[in-house]
DSSP file (Angstrom, degrees, kcal/mol; ACC not computed):
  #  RESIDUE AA STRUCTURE BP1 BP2  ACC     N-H-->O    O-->H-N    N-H-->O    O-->H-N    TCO  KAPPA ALPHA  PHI   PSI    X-CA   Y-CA   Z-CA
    1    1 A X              0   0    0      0, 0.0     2,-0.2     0, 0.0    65,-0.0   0.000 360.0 360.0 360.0 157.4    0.0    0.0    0.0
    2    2 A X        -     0   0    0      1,-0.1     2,-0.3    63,-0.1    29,-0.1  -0.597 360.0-121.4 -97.9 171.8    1.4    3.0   -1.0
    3    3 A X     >  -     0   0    0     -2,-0.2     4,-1.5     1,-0.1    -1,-0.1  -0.655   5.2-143.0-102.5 148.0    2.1    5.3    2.6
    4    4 A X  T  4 S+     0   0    0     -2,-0.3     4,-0.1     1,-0.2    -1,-0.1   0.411 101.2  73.0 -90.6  14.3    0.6    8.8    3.1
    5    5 A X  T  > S+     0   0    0      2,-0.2     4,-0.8     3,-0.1    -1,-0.2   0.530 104.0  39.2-105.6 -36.4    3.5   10.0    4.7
    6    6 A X  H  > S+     0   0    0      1,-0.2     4,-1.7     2,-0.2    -2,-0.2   0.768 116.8  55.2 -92.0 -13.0    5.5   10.0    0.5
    7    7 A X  H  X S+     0   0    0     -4,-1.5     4,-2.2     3,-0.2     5,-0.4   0.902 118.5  28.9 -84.0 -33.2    2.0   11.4   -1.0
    8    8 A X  H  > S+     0   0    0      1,-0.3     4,-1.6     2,-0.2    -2,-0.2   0.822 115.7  59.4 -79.7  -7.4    1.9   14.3    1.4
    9    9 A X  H  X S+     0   0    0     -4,-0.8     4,-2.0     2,-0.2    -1,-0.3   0.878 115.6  35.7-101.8 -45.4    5.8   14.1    1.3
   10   10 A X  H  X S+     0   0    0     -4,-1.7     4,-1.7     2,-0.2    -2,-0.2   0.966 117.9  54.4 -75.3 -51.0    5.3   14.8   -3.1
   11   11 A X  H  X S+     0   0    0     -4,-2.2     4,-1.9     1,-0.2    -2,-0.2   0.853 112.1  43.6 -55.4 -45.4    2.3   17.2   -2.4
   12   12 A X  H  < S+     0   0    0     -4,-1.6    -1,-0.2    -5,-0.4    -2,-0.2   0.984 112.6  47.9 -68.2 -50.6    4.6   19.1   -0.1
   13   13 A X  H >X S+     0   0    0     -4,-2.0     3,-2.4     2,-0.2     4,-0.7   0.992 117.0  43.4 -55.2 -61.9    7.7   19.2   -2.4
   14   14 A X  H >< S+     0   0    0     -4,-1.7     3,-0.6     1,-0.3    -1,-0.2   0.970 113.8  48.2 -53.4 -53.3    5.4   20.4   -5.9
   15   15 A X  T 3< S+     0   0    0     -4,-1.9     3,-0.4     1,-0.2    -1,-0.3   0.062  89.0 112.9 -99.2  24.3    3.3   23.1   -4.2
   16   16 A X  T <4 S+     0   0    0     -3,-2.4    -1,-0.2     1,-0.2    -2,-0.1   0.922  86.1  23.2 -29.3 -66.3    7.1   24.4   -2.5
   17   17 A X  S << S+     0   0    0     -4,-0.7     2,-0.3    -3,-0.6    -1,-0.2   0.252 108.1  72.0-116.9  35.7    7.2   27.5   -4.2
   18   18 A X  S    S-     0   0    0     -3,-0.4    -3,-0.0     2,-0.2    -4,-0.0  -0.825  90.5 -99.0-132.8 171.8    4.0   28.6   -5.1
   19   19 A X  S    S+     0   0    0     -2,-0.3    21,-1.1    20,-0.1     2,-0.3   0.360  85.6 104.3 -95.6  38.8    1.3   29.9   -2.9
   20   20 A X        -     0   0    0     19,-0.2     2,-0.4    20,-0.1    19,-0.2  -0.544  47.1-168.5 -96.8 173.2   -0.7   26.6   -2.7
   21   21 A X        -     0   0    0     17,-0.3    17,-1.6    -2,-0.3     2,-0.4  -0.983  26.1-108.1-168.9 143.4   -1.0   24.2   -0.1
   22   22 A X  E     +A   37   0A   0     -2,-0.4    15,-0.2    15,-0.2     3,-0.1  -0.728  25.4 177.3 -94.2 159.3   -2.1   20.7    1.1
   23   23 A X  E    S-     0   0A   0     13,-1.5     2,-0.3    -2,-0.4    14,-0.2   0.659  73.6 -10.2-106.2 -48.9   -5.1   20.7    3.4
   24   24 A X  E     -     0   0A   0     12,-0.3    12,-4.0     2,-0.0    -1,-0.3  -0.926  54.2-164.9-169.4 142.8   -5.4   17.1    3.7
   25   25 A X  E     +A   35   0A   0     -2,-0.3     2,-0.2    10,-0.2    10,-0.2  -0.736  20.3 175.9-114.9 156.3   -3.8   13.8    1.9
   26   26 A X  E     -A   34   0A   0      8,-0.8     8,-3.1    -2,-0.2     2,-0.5  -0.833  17.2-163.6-167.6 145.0   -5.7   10.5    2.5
   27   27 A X  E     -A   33   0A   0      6,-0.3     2,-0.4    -2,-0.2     6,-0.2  -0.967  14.2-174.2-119.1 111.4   -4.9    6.7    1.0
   28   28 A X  E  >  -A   32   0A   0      4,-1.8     4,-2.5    -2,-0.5    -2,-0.1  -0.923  40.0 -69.6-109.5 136.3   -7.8    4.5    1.5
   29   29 A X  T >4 S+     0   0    0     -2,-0.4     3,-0.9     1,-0.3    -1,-0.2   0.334 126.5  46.3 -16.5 145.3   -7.6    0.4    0.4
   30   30 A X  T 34 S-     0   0    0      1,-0.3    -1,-0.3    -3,-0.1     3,-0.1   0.765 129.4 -94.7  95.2  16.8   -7.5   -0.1   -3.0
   31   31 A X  T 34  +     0   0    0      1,-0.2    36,-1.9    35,-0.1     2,-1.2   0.812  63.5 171.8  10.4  57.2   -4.8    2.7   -2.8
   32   32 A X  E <<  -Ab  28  67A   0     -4,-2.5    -4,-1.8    -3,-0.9     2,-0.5  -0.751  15.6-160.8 -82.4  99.4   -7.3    5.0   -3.6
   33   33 A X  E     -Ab  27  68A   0     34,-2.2    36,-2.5    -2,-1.2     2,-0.5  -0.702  11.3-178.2 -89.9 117.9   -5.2    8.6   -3.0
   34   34 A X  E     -A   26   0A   0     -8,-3.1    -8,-0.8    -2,-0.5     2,-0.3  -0.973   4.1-178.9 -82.2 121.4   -7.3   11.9   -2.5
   35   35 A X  E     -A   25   0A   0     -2,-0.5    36,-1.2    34,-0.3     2,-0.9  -0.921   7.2-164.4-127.6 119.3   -5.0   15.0   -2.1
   36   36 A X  E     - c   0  71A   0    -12,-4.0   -13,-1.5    -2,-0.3   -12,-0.3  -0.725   7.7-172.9-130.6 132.9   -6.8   18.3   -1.5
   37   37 A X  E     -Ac  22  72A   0     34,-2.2    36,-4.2    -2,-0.9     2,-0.3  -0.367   9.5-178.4 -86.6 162.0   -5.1   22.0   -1.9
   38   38 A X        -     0   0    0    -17,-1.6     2,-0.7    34,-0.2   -17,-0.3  -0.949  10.4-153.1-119.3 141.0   -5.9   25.3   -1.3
   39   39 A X        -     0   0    0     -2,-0.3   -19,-0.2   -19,-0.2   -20,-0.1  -0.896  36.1-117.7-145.0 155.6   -4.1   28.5   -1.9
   40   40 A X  S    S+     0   0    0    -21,-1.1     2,-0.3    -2,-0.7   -20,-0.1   0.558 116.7  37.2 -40.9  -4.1   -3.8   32.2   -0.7
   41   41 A X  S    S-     0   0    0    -22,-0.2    -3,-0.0     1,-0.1    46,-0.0  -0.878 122.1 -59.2-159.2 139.0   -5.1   33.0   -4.5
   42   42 A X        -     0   0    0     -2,-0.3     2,-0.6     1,-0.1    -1,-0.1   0.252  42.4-124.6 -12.6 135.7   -7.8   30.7   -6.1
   43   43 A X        -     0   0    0     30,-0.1     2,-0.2    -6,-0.1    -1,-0.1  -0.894  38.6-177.6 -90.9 119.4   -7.3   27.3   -6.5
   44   44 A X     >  -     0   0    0     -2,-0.6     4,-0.7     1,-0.1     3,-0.2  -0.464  45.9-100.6-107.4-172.7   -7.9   26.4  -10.7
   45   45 A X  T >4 S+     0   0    0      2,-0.2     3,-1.3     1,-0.2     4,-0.4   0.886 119.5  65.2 -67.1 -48.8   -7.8   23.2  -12.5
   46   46 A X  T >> S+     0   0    0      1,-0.3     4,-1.6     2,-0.2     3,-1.0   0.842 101.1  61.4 -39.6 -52.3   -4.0   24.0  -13.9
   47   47 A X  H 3> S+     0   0    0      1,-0.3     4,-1.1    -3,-0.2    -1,-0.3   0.837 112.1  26.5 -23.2 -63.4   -3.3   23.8  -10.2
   48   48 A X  H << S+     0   0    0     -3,-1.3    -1,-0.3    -4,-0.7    -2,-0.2   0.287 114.0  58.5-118.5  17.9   -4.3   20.3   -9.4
   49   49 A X  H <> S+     0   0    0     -3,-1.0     4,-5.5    -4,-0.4    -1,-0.2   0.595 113.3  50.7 -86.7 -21.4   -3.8   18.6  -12.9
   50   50 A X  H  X S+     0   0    0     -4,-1.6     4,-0.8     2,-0.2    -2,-0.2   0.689 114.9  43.8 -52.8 -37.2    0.2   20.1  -12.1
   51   51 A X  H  X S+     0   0    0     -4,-1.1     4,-1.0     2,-0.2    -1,-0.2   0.549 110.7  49.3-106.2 -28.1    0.0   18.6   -8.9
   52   52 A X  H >> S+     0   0    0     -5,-0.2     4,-3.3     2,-0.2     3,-2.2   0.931 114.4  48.6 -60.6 -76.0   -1.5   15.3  -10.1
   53   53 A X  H 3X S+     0   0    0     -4,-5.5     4,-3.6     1,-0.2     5,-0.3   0.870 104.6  64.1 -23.4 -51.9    1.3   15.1  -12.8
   54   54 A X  H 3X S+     0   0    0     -4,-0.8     4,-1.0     1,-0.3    -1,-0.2   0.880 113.1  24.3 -43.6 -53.3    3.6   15.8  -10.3
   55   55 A X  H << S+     0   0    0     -3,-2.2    -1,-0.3    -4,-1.0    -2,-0.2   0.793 110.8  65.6 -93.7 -16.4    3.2   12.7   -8.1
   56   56 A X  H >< S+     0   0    0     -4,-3.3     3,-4.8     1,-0.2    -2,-0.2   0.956 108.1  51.8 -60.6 -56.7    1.8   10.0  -10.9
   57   57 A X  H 3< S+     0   0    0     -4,-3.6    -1,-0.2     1,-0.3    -2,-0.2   0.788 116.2  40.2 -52.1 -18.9    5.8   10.8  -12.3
   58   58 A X  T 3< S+     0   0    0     -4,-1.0     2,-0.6    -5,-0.3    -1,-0.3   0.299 107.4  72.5 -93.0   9.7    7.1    9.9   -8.7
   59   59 A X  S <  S-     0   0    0     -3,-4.8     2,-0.8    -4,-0.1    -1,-0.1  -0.855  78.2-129.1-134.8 114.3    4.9    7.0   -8.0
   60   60 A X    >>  -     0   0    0     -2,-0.6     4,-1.8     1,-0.2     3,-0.7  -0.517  18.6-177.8 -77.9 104.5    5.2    3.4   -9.6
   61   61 A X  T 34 S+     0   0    0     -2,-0.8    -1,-0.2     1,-0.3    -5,-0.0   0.830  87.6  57.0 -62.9 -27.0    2.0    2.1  -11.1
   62   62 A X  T 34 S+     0   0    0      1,-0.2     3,-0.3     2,-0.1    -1,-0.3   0.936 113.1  38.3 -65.6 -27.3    3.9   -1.1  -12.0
   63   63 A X  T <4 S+     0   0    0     -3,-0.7     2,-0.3     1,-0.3    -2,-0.2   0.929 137.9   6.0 -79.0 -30.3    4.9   -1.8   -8.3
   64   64 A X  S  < S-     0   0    0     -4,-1.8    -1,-0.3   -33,-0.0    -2,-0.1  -0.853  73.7-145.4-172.5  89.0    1.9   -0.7   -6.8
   65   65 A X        +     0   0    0     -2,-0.3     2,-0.2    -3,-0.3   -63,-0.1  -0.460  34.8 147.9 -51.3 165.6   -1.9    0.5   -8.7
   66   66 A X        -     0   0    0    -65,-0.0     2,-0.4   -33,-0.0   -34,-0.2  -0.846  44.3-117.8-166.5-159.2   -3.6    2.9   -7.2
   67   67 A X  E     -b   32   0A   0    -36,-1.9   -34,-2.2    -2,-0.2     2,-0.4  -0.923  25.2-152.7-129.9 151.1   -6.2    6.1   -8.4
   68   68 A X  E     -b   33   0A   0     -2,-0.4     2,-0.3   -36,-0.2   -34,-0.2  -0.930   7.7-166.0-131.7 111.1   -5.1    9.5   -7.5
   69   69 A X        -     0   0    0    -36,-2.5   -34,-0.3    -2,-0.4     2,-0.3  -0.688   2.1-167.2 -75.3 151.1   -7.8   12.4   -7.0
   70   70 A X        +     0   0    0     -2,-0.3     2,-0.3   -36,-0.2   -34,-0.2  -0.757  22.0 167.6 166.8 104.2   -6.4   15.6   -7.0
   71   71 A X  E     -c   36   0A   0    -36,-1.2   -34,-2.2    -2,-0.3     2,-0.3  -0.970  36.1-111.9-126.3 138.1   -9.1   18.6   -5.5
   72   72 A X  E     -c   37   0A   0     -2,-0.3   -34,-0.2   -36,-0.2   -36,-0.1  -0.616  45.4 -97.5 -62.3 120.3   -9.6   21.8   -4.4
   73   73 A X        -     0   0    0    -36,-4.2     2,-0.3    -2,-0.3   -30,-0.1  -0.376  49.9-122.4 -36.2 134.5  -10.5   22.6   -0.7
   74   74 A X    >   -     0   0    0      1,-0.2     3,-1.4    -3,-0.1    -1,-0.1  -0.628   6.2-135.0 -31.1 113.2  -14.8   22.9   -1.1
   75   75 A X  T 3  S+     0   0    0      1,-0.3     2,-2.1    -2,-0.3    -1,-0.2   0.777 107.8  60.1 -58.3 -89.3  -16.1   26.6    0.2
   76   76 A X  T 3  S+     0   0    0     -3,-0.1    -1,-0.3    67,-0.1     2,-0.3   0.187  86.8  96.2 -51.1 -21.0  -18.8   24.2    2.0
   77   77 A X  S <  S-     0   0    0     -2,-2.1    67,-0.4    -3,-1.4     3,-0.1  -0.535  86.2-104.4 -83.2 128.0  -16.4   22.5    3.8
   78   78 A X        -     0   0    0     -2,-0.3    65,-0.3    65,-0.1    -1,-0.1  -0.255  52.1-113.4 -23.1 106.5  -15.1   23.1    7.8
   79   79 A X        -     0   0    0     63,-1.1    63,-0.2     1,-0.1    -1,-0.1  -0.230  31.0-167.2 -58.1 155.9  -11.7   24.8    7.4
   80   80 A X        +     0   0    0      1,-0.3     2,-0.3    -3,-0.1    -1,-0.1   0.597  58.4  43.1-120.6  -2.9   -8.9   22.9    8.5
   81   81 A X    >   -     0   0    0      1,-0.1     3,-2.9     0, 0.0     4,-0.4  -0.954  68.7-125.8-152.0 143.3   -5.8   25.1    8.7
   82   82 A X  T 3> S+     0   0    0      1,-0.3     4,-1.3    -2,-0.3     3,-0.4   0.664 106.4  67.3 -58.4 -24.5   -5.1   28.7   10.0
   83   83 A X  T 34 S+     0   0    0      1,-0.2    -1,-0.3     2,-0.2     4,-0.1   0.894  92.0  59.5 -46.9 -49.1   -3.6   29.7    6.9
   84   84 A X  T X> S+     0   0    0     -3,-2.9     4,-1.5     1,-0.2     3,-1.5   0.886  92.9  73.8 -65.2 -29.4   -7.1   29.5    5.1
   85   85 A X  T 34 S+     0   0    0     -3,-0.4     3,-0.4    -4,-0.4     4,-0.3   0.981  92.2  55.9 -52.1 -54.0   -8.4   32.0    7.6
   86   86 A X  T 3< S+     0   0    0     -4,-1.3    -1,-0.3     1,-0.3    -2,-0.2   0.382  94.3  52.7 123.5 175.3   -6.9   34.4    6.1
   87   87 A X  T <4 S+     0   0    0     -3,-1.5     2,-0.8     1,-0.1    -1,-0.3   0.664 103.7  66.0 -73.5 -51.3   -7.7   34.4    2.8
   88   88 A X    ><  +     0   0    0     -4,-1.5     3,-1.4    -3,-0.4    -2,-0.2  -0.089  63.9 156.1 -52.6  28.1  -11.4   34.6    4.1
   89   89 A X  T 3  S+     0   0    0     -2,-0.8     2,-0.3    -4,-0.3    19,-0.2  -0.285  71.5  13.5 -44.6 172.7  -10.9   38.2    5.8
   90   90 A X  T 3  S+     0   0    0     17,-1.8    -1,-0.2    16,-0.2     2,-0.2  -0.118  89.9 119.7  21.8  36.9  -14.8   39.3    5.7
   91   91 A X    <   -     0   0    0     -3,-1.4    16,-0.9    -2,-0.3    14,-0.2  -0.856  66.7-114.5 -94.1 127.4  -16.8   36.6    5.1
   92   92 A X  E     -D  106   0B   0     -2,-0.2    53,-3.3    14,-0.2     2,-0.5  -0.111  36.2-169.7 -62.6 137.5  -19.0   35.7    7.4
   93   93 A X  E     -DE 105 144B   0     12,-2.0    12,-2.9    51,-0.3     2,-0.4  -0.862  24.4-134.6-134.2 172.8  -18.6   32.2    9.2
   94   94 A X  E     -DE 104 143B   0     49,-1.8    49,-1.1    -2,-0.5     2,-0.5  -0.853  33.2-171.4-136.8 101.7  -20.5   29.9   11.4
   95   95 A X  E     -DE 103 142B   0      8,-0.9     8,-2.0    -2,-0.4     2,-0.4  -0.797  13.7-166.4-116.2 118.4  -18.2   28.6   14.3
   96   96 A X  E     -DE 102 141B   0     45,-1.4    44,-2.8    -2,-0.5    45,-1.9  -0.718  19.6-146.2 -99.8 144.9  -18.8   26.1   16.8
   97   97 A X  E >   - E   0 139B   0      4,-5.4     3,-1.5    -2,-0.4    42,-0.2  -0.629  27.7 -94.3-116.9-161.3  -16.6   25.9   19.7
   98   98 A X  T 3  S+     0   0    0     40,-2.2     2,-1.2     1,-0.3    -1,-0.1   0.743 127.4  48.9 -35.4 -49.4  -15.0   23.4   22.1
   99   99 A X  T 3  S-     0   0    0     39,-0.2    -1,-0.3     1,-0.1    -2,-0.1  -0.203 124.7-110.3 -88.3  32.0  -17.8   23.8   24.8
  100  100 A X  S <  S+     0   0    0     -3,-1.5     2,-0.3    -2,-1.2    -2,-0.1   0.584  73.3 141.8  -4.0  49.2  -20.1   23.2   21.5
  101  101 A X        -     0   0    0     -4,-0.1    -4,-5.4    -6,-0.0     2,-0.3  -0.806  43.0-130.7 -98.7 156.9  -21.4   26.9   21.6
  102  102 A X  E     +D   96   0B   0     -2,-0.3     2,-0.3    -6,-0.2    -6,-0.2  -0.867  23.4 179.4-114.1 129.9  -21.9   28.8   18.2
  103  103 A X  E     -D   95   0B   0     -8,-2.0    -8,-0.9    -2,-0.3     2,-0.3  -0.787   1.9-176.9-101.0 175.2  -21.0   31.9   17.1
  104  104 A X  E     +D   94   0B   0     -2,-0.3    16,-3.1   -10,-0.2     2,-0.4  -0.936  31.5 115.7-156.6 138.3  -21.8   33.3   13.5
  105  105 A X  E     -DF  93 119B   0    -12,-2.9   -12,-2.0    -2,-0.3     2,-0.2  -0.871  65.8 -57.7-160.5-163.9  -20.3   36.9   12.4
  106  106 A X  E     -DF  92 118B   0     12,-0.5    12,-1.9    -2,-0.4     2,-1.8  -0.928  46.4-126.3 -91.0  85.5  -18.3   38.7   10.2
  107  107 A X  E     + F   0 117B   0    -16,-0.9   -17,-1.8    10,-0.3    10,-0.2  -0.296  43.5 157.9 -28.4  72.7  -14.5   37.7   10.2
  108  108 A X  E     +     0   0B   0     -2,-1.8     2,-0.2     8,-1.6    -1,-0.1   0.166  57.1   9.7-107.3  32.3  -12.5   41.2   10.9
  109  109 A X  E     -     0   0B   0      7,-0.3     7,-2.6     2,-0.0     2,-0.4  -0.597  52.9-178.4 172.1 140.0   -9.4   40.5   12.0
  110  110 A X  E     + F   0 115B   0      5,-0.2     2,-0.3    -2,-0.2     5,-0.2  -0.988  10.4 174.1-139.0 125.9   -6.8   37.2   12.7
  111  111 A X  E >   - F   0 114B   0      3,-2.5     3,-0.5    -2,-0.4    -2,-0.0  -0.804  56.8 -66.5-124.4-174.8   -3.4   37.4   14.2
  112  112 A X  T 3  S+     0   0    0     -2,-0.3   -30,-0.1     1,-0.3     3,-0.1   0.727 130.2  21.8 -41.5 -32.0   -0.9   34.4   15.1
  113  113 A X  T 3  S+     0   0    0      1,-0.2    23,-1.5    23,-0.0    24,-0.3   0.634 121.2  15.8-123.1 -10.4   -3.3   33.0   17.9
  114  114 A X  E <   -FG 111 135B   0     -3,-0.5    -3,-2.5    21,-0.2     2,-0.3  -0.935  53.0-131.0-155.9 169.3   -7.0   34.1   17.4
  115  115 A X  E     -FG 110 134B   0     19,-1.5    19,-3.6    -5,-0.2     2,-0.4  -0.801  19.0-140.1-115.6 158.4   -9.5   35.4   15.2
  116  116 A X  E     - G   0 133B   0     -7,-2.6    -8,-1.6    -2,-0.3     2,-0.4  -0.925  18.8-161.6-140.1 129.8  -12.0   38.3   16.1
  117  117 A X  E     -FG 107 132B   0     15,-0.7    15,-2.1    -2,-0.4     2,-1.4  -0.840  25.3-136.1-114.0 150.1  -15.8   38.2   14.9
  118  118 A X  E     -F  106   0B   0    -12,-1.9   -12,-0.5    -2,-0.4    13,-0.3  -0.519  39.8-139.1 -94.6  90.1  -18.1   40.6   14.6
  119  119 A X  E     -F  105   0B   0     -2,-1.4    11,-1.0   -14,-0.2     2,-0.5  -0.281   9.1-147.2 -72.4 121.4  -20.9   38.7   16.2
  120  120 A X        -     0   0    0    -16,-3.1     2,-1.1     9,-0.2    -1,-0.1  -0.610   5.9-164.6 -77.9 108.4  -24.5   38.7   14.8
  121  121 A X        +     0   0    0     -2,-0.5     6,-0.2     6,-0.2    -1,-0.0  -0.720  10.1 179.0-125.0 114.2  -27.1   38.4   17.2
  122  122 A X  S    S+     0   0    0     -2,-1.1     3,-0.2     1,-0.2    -1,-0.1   0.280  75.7  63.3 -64.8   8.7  -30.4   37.5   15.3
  123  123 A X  S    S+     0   0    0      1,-0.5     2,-0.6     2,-0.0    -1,-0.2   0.658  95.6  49.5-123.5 -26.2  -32.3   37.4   18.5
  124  124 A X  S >  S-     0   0    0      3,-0.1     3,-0.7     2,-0.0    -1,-0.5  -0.872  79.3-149.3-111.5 104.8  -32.2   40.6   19.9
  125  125 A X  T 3  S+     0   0    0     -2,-0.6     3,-0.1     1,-0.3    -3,-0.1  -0.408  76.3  20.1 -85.8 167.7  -33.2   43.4   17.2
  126  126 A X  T 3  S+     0   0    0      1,-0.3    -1,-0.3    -2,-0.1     2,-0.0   0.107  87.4 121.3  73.1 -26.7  -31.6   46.8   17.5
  127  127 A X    <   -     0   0    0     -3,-0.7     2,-0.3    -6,-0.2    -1,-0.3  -0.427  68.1-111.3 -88.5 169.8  -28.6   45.9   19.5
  128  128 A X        -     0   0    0      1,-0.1    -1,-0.1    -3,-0.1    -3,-0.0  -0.422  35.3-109.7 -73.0 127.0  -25.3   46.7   18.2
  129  129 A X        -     0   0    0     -2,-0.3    -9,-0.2   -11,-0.1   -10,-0.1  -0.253  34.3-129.1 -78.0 148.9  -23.1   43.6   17.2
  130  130 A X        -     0   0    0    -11,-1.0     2,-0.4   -12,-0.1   -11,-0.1  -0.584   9.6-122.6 -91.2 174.3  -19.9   42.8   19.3
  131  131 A X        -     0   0    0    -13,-0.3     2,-0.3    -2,-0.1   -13,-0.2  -0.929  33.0-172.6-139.7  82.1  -16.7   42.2   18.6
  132  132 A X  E     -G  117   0B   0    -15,-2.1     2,-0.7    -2,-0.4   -15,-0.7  -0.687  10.8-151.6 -97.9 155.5  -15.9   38.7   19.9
  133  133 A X  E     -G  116   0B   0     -2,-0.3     2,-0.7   -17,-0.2   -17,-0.2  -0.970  14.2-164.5-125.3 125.0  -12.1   37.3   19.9
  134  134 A X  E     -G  115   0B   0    -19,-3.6   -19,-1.5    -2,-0.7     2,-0.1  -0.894  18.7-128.5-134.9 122.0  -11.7   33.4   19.7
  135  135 A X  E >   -G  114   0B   0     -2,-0.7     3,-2.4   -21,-0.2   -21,-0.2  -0.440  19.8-127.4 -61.0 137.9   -8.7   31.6   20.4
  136  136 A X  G >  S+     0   0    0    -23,-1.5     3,-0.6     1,-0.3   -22,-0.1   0.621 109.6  61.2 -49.0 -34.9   -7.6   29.0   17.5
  137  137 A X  G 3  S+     0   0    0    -24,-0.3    -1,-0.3     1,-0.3    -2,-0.1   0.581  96.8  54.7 -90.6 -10.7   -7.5   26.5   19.9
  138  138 A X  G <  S+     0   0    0     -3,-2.4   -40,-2.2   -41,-0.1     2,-0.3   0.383  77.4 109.2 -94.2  21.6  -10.9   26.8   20.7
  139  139 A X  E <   -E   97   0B   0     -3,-0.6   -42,-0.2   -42,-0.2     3,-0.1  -0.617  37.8-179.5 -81.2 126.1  -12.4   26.3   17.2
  140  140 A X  E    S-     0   0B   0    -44,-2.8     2,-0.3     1,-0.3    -1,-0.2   0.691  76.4 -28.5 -91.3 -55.1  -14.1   23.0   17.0
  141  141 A X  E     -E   96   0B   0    -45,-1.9   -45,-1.4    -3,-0.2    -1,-0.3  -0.998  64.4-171.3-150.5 161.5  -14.9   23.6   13.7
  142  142 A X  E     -E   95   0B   0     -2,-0.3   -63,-1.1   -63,-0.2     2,-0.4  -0.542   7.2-176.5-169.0 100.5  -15.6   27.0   11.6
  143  143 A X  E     -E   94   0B   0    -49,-1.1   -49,-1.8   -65,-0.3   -65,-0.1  -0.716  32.1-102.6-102.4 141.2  -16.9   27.0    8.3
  144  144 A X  E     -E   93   0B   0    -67,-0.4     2,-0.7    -2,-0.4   -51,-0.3  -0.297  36.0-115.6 -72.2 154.2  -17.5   30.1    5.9
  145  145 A X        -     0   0    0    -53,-3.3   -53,-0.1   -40,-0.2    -1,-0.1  -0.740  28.2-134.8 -66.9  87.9  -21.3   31.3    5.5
  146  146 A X        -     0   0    0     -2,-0.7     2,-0.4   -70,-0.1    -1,-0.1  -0.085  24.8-171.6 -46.5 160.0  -22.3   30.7    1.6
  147  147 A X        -     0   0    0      1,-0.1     0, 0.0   -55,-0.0     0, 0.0  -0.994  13.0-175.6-141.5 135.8  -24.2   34.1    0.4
  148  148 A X              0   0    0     -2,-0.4    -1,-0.1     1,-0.0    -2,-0.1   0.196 360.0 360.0-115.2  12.4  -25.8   33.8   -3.1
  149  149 A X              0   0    0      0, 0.0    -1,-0.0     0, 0.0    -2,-0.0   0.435 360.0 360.0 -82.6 360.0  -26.9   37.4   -3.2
């Protein structure tokens, strides 16, 4: 089976100098490889057909089939690493934390250890929204709002 320690290990090496990045590698039976990027600037198709090439030429189909997926992080999806915040300055998210309370705001500001959201509260009309700070390490999960408007 091929290890997920040399796909992330080729994922890391290709996306080196460019502003893209892996999010998550995974090898499932069957050697079925997923590897999925994001970057500080759209992720396009050129991106992850580059990044495909890149590891089919390192990886021997005679020693070992397998399938390789090659994707783009999913707006719909939880983010998974502080780097994607961001890119997502001032978008609105919906964030649960450890103690499985929710916020949902406005993203206005991120430094090295927290984020701070400009917290919506639907409940109470008229008041003014706060300005909540959450530590990184309390994010259970925090995925961006879609808006179709």
């Amino acid at each position: 089976m091929i290890e997920k320690a040399k796909v992330t290990d080729l994922a890391h090496e290709c996306l080196e100098d460019t502003d893209k990045y892996l999010v998550d590698a995974q090898v499932k039976t069957g050697n079925i490889i997923t590897v999925v990027i994001d970057g500080d600037s759209p992720v396009v198709i050129k991106d992850c057909v580059r990044l495909s090439k890149f590891i089919e030429g390192r990886l021997d189909r005679d020693a070992e089939d397998y399938e390789l997926r090659v994707t783009s992080f999913g707006a719909d999806k939880p983010l998974k690493l502080k780097r994607q915040y961001k890119k997502n300055m001032g978008r609105e998210f919906n964030i649960v934390l450890d103690d499985e309370s929710r916020v949902t705001g406005k993203m206005i500001a991120i430094d090295e250890d927290q984020i701070t959201v400009m917290k919506k509260d639907e409940k109470r009309k008229g008041h003014k929204p706060e300005e909540v700070k959450i530590n990184f390490n309390d994010i259970k999960e925090a995925a961006i709002v879609l808006s179709f408007k």
